[in-house]
C-alpha positions as CSV (number, residue, x, y, z in Angstrom):
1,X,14.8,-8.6,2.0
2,X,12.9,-11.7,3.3
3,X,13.7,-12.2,7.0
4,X,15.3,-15.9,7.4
5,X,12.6,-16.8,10.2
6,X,11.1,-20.4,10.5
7,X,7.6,-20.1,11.2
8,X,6.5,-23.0,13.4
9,X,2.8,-22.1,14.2
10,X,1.6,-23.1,11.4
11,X,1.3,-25.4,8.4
12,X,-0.5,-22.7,6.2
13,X,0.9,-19.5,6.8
14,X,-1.5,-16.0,7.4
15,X,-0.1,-13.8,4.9
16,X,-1.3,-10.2,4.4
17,X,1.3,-8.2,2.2
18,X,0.2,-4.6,2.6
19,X,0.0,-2.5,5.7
20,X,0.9,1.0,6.6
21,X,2.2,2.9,9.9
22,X,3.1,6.0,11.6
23,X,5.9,6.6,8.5
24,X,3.4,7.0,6.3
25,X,-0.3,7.4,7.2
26,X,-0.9,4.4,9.3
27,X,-1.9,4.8,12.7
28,X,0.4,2.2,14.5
29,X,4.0,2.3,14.7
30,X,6.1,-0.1,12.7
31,X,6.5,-1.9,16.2
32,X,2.7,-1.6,17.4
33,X,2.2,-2.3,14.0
34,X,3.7,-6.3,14.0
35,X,2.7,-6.6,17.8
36,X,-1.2,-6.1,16.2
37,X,-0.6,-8.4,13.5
38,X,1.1,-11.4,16.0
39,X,-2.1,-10.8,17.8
40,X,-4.5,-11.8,15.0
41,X,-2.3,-14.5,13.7
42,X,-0.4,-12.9,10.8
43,X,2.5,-15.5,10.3
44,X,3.6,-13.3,7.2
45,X,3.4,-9.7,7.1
46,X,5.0,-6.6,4.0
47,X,4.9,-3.4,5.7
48,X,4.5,-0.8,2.9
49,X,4.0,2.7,3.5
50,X,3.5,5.2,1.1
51,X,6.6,6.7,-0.6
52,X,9.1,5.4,2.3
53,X,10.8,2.9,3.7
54,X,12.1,4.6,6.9
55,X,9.9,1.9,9.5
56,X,11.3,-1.4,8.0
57,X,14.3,-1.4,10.3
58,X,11.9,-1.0,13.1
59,X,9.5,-3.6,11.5
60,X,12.4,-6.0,11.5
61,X,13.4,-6.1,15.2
62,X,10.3,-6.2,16.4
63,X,9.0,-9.5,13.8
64,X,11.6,-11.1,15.2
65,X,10.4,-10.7,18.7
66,X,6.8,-11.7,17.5
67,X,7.5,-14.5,14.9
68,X,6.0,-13.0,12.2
69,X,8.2,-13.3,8.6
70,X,9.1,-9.4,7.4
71,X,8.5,-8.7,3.6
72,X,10.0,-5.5,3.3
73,X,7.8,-3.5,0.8
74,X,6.9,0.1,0.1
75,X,3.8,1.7,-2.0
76,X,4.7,3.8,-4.5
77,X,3.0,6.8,-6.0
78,X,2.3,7.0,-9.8
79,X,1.3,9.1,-12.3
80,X,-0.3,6.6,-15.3
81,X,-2.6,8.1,-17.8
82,X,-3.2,11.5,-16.0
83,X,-4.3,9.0,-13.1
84,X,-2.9,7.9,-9.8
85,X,-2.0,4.7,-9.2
86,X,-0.1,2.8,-6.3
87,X,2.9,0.4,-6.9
88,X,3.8,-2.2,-4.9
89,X,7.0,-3.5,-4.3
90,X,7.6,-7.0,-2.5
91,X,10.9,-8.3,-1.0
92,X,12.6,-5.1,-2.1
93,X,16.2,-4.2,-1.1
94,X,15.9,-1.0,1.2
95,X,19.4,-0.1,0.5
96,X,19.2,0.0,-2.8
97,X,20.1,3.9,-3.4
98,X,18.1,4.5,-7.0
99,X,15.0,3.8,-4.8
100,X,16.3,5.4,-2.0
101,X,16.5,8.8,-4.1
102,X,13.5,8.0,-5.9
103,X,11.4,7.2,-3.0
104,X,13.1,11.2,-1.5
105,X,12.1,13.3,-4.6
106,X,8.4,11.7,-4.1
107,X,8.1,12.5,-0.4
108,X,9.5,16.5,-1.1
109,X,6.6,16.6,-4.0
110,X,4.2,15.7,-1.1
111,X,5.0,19.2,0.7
112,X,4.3,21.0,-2.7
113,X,1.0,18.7,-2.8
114,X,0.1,19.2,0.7
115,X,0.7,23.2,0.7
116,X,-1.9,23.5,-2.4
117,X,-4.5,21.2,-0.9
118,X,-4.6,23.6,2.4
119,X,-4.4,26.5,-0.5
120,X,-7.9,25.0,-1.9
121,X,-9.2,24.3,1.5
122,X,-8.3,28.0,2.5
123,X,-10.9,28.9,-0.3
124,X,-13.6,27.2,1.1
125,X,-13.5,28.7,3.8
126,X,-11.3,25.6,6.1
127,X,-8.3,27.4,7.5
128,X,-5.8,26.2,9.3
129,X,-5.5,22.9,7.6
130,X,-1.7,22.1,6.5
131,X,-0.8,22.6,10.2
132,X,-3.8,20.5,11.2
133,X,-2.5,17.8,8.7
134,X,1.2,17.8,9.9
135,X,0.3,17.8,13.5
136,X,-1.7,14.2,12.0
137,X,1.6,13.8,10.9
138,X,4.0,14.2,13.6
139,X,5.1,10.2,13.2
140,X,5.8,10.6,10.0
141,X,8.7,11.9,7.6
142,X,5.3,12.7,4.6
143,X,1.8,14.3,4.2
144,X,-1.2,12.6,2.8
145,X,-4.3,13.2,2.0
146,X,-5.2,10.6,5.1
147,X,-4.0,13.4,7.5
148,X,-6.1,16.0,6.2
149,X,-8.7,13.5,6.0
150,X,-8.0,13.2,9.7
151,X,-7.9,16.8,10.7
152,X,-10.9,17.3,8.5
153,X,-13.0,14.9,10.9
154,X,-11.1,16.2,14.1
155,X,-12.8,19.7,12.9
156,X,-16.3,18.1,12.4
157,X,-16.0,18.8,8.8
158,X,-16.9,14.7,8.4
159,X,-18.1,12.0,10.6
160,X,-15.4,9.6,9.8
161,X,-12.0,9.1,7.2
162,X,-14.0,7.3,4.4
163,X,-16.1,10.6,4.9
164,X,-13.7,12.5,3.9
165,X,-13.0,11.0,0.9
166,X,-16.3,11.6,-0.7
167,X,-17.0,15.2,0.5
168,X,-13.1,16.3,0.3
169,X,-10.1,15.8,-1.1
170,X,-11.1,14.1,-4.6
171,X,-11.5,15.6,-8.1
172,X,-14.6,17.9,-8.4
173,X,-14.2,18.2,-4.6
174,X,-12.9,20.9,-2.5
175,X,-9.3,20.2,-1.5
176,X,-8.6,18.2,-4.6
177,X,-5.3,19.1,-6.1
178,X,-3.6,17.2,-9.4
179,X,0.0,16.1,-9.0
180,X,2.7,14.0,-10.9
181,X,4.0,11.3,-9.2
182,X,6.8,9.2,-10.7
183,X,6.4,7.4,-14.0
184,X,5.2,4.2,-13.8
185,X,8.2,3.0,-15.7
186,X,10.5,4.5,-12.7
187,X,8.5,2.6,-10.2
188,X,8.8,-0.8,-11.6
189,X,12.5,0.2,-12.3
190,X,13.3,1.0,-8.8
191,X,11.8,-2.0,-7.8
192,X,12.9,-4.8,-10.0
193,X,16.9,-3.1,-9.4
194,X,16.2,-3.7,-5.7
195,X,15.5,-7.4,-6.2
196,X,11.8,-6.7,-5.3
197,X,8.5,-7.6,-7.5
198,X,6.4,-4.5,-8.7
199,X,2.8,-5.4,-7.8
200,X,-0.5,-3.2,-8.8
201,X,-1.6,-2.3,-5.4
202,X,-6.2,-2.6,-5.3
203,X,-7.0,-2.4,-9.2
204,X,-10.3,-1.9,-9.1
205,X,-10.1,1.4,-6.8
206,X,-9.1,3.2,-10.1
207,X,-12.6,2.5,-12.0
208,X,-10.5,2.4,-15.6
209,X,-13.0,0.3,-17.4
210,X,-12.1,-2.2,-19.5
211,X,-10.2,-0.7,-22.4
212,X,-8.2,1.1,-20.0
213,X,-7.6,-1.6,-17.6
214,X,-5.9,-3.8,-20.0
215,X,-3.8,-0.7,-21.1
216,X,-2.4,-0.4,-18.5
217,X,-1.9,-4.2,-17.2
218,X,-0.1,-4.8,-20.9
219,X,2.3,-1.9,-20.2
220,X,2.6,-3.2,-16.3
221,X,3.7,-6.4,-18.0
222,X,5.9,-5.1,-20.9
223,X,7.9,-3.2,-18.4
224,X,8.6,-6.0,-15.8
225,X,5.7,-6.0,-13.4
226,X,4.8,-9.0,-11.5
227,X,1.7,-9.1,-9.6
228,X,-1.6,-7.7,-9.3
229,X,-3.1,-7.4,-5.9
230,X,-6.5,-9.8,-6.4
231,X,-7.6,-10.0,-2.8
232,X,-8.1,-6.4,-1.0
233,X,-10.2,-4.5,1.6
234,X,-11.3,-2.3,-1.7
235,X,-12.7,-5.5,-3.4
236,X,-16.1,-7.0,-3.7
237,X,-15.9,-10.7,-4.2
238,X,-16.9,-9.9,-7.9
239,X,-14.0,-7.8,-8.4
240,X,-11.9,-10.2,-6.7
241,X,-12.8,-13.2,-9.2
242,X,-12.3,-10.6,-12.0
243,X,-8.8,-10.0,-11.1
244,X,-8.0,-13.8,-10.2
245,X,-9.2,-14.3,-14.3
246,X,-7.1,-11.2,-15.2
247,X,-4.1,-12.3,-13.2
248,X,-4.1,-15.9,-14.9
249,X,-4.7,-14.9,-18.0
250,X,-2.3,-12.2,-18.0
251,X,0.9,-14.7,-16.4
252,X,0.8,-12.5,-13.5
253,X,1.2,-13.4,-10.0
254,X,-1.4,-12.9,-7.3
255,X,-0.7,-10.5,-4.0
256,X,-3.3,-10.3,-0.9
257,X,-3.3,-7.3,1.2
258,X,-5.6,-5.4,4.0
259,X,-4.5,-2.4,3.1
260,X,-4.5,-1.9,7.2
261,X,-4.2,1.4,8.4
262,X,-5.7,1.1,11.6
263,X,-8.1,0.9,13.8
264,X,-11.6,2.5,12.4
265,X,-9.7,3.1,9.3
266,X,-9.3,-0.2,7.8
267,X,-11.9,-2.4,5.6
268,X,-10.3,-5.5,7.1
269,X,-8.4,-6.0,9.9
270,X,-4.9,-7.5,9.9
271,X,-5.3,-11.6,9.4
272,X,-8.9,-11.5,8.4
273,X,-8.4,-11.6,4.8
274,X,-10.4,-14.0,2.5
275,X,-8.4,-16.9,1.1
276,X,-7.0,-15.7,-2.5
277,X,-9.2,-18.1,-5.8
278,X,-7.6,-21.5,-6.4
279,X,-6.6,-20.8,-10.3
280,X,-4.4,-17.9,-8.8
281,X,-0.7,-18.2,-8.9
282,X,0.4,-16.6,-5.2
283,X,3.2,-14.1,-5.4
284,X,5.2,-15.6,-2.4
285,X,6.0,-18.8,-4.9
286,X,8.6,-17.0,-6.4
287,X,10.2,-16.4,-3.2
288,X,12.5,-18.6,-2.0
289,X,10.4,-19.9,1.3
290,X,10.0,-23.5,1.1
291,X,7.1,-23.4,4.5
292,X,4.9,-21.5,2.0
293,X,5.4,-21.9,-1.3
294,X,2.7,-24.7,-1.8
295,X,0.8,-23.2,1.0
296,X,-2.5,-21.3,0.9
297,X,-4.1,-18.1,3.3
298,X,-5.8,-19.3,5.9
């Protein structure tokens, strides 16, 4: 939960609530990690790799050393609509053992995933790749599509990550491979029984369209979500004032997030994120921090 640190640096707090490291597919340790963020200013930082929660105990000695305020979070992997989608949860209990065990079955699908994406690769004529991707992934307890991404380029199959992503590893693309994640019901279960809030990590990344997009945030809603994430490396500032009107009319609180993953990999860098639109509602007020619950981003 919420780290009881008094932030003295400053009177408006530089909060960015979704980052990733070496447990996941971030390129920083948990402790480089917060030691990057101190040195851009972060005052507030959630570290929430993909599908585990394995680097907040890291995270959590070394924001004390730094005096940066830990929000333990996690992303989680869903399957909505025969679409993915990425969870968010906020000041989330990491002992709580329904996400523990959730958050295990997820990462032991990613093996199956990972073995049929080099499978696909194999056929176009790319071989070697789910070693490649684990030796990317000899930090961390998972396989992504990141480190495929990332052997992919070390192989001069694409001049950078983002690369990858458009020639690789997406539907109609070599390497793409369908999988079912958890429900999105189990994800904002696990989350809401570890005390945390459920936020809908970059919305507009999923190109639903309208009808769609207010499926799903209704459901979200039904089900006990909080949050959507309106500010986010993904965004244009159009998208960003779509989803500041969709968050207030909706009731739903307003997250801010990088998205950071590391250097050369990231949109935004740690503490550089855009200040979230004044008729937003910031997630963090429902947290019990009086230094920043009347406070906005820098």
């Amino acid at each position: 939960m919420i780290e009881d640190l008094v932030i003295t640096n400053s009177s408006m707090p530089n909060i960015d609530l979704h980052s990733h490291s070496t447990i996941s597919d971030g390129m920083l340790s948990p402790s480089q990690l917060l030691a990057h963020a101190a040195s851009r200013g972060v005052n507030i930082l959630a570290l929430t790799d993909h599908d585990d929660i394995a680097g907040l105990r890291e995270a959590r000695h070394c924001a004390l050393q730094e005096n940066i305020r830990l929000i333990n979070g996690v992303e989680i992997s869903v399957t909505w609509n025969n679409r993915t989608l990425h969870i968010i949860g906020l000041d989330i209990d990491p002992e709580h053992p329904p996400l523990i065990d959730g958050l295990k079955k997820i990462r032991d699908g990613r093996i199956n995933r990972a073995r049929a994406i080099a499978t696909q690769l194999d056929k176009y004529g790319i071989l070697g790749s789910f070693e490649g991707a684990c030796a990317q992934a000899s930090a961390s307890r998972l396989i992504g599509r990141t480190h495929f991404a990332r052997f992919l380029v070390s192989q001069g199959h694409a001049k950078d990550v983002r690369s990858v992503f458009k020639k690789f590893l997406v539907k109609g693309k070599p390497g793409y491979v369908s999988h079912v994640w958890a429900s999105l019901r189990e994800a904002i279960d696990w989350i809401r029984g570890s005390g945390g809030q459920a936020v809908i990590a970059h919305p507009a990344r999923y190109k639903l369209g309208n009808h769609l997009l207010e499926q799903l945030l209704c459901e979200f809603c039904e089900l006990g979500g909080a949050g959507i994430e309106v500010v986010s490396s993904s965004h244009t500032p159009e998208q960003t004032r779509q989803f500041a009107q969709l968050a207030s009319r909706m009731n739903l609180y307003a997250s801010c997030g990088s998205d950071y993953h590391g250097p050369g990999e990231s949109y935004f860098d740690l503490g550089r994120l855009p200040a979230l639109p004044p008729e937003c509602t910031p997630i963090w007020t429902a947290w019990d921090i009086p230094d920043i619950r009347e406070s906005p981003i820098q």
